[in-house]
C-alpha positions as CSV (number, residue, x, y, z in Angstrom):
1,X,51.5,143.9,109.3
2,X,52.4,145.2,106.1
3,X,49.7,142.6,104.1
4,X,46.6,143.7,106.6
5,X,47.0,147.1,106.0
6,X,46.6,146.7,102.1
7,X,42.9,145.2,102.7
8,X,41.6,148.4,103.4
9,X,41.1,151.5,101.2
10,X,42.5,154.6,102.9
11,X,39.2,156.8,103.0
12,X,38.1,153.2,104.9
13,X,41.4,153.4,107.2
14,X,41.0,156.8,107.9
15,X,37.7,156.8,109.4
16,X,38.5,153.6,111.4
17,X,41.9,154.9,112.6
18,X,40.0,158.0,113.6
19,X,38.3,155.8,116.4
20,X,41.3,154.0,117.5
21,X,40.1,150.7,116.4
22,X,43.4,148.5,115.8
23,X,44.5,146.5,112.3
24,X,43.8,143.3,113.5
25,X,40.2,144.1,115.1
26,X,39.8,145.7,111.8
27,X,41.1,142.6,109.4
28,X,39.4,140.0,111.7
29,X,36.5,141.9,110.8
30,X,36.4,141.7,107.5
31,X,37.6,138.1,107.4
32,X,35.0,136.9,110.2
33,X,31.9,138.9,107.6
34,X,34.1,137.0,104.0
35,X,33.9,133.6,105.6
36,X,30.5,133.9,106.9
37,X,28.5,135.2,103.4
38,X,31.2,132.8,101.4
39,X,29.9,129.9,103.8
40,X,25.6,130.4,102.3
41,X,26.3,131.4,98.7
42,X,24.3,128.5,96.5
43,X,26.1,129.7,93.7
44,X,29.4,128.3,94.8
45,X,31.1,125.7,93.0
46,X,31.9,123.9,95.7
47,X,28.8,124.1,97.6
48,X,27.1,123.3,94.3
49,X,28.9,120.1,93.6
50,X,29.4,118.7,96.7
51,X,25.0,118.7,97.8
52,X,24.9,117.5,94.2
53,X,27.8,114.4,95.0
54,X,26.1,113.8,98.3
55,X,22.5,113.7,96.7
56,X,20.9,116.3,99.2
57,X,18.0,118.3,98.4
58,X,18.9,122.5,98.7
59,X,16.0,122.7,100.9
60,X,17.0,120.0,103.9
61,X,20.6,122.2,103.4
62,X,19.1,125.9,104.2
63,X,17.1,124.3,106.8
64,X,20.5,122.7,108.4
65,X,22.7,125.6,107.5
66,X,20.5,128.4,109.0
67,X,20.7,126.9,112.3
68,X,24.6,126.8,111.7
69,X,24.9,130.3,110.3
70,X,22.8,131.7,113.4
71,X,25.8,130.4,115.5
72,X,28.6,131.2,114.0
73,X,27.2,134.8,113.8
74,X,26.5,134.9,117.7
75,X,30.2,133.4,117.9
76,X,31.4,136.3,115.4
77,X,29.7,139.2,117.1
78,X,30.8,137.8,121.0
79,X,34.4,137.6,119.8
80,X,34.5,140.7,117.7
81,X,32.6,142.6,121.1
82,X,35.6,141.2,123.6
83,X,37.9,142.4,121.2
84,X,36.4,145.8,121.3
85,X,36.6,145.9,124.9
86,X,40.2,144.9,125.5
C-alpha cells in the first residue's frame, strides 16, 4: 500500500481523504486517465514506429482509434462509478 500512496502529492491526498474516497479508487484513477491519454499521443515512439512499420496512413488510425478511445472511456467511467458506489 506503501507504493500507491507515494503517487499522490499530500495537498492532493488531503482533499481526497477528506471525502472518504479510498487509495485504490484513487490510484485506479489515475492509472485508468495515464493509460488512456498515453494510448492517442502521435508523438509516441512506439505509436510512431509501428503505423510507420505497418505502412498506415495517421488519418485511417484517428479514424479507428477514436471509435476505440470512445469505449474504453465509457468502460473507464462505468467501472470507476461502481467503484464509487461500493
Amino acid at each position: 500500500m506503501e507504493y500507491q500512496q507515494l503517487i499522490i502529492d499530500k495537498e492532493r491526498k488531503q482533499k481526497l481523504f477528506s471525502h472518504n474516497y479510498q487509495i485504490n479508487w484513487i490510484v485506479t484513477a489515475f492509472q485508468a486517465a495515464s493509460g488512456w491519454v498515453n494510448l492517442i499521443t502521435p508523438t509516441s515512439a512506439v505509436i510512431m514506429g509501428a503505423l510507420a512499420i505497418a505502412r498506415v496512413d495517421i488519418s485511417k488510425w484517428w479514424k479507428w482509434i477514436s471509435k476505440l478511445m470512445v469505449i474504453l472511456f465509457v468502460v473507464a467511467c462505468i467501472y470507476l462509478g461502481i467503484l464509487a458506489v461500493l
